[in-house]
C-alpha angles and dihedrals in degrees: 000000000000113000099228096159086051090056099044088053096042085045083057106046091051088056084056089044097043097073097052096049111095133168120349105004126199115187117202123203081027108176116179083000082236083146098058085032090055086043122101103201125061112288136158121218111206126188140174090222123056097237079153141256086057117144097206133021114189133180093239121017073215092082118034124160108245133106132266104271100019108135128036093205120040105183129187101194106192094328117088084096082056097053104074089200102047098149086067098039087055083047092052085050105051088054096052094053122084121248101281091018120137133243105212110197127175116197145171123215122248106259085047101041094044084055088042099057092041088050092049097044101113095047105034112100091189085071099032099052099027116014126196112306125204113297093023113120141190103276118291139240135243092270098055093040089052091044098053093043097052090043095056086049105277134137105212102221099173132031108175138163116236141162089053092315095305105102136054136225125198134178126185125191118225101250112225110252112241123223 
């Protein structure tokens, strides 16, 4: 079975992304890679699980080989439940951005995200295919999203609904490192 209603959502996650993604971008947790593939400028989408049209897949988004201050824009689009080690993918992050770049993260939160994944069962390849793995949890909320990104260096600057309510956006700023 096709997953229509999956790819009208993702389709709209990526039009609330979109705006916020500037210069070099790097998505982590990339999927399909329809992000990189929607954006205009010059991006890499990076996985740990072939879902096909990736440019990297890695063993662990932690430790990725690019140099420190490669990308001005680092999104996880629907998919930091889904890193069991998030703290040192933020991390990761944080190194590869360039002094002033932007984290982009879309989230649900985790009763929605718990029915949603009961109601889309039958049709979601992520959970057919893969499944959850250990450390991976039912979507987060603001606080934990906010949490994990100031403590990985971050200055949260927006914090938005989207999707009816039901979705979250949140962009954290590279703090300069102080000497």
């Amino acid at each position: 079975m096709r997953d229509v209603i999956g790819q009208v959502l993702m389709r709209w996650r990526i039009r609330a992304v979109l705006p916020h993604v500037d210069g070099f971008l790097l998505d982590i947790g990339c999927g399909t890679n329809r992000l990189v593939r929607s954006y205009k400028g010059k991006g890499i989408g990076v996985d740990v699980y072939q879902w096909g049209e990736a440019d990297l897949i890695v063993e662990d988004t932690a430790h990725l080989p690019y140099k420190n201050g490669t990308f001005d824009t680092v999104t996880i689009v629907a998919a930091l439940n889904h890193i069991p080690n998030r703290r040192e993918v933020l991390k990761e992050a944080n190194r590869l951005l360039k002094v002033n770049g932007r984290i982009i993260i879309t989230m649900l939160p985790p009763r929605i995200s718990r029915l949603w994944h009961l109601v889309r069962r039958p049709w979601d390849a992520d959970q057919k295919e893969r499944t959850m793995q250990a450390g991976e949890v039912y979507g987060m909320d603001r606080f934990d999203v906010s949490t994990l990104l100031q403590a990985a260096g971050f200055e949260v600057v927006v914090e938005k609904s989207f999707m009816c309510g039901v979705n979250r956006l949140s962009i954290g700023k590279k703090k300069p490192v102080r000497q």
